[in-house]
C-alpha positions as CSV (number, residue, x, y, z in Angstrom):
1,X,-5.7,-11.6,-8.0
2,X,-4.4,-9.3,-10.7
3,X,-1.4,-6.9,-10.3
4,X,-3.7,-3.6,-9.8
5,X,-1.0,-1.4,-8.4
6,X,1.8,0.4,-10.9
7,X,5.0,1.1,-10.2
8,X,4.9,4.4,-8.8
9,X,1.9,3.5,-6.7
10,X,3.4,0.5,-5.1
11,X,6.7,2.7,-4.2
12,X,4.4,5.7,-2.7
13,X,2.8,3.2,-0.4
14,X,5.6,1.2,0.7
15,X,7.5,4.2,1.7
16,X,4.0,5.6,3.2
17,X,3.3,2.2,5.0
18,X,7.5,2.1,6.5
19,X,7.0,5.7,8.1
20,X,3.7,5.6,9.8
21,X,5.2,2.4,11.0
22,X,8.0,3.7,12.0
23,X,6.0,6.7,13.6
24,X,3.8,4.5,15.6
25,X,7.2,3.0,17.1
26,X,9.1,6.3,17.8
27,X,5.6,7.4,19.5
28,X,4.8,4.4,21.0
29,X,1.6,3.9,19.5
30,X,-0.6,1.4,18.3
31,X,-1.7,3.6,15.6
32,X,1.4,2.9,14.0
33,X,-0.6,-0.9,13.0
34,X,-2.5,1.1,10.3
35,X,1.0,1.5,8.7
36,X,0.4,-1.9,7.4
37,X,-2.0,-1.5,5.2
38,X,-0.3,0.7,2.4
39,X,2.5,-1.3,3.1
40,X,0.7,-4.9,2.6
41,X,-1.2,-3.4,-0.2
42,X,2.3,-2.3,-2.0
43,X,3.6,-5.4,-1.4
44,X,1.3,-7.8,-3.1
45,X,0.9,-5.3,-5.6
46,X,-3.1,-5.0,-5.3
47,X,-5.6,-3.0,-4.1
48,X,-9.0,-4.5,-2.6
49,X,-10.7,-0.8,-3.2
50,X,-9.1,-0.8,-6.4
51,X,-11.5,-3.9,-7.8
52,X,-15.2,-2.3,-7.4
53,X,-13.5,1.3,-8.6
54,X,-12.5,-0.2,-11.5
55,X,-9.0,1.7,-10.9
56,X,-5.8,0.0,-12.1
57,X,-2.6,1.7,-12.3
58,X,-0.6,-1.3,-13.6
59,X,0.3,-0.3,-17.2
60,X,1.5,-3.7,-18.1
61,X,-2.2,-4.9,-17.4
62,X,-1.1,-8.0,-16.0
């Protein structure tokens, strides 16, 4: 897998991922699990939706 994801698109859904997480908990709801995937996806700096868009944000093209 290629690094897909640029800097400030990684930071926008790690933050994004971290507060519907953390909404889901306050709440007390399972819809908090969606949370994950921005979070996951910001992580490992890749996109599946990314791949058969042809999007990449990564400037570095790595």
């Amino acid at each position: 897998m290629r690094c897909n994801l640029g800097t400030a698109d990684r930071m926008i859904r790690i933050i994004t991922g971290a507060i519907i997480i953390g909404l889901g908990l306050y709440f007390d709801s399972w819809w908090g699990i969606i949370g994950l995937l921005p979070l996951l996806t910001g992580t490992f700096c890749w996109c599946a939706l990314y791949v058969p868009l042809k999007i990449n944000t990564n400037n570095n093209n790595t």
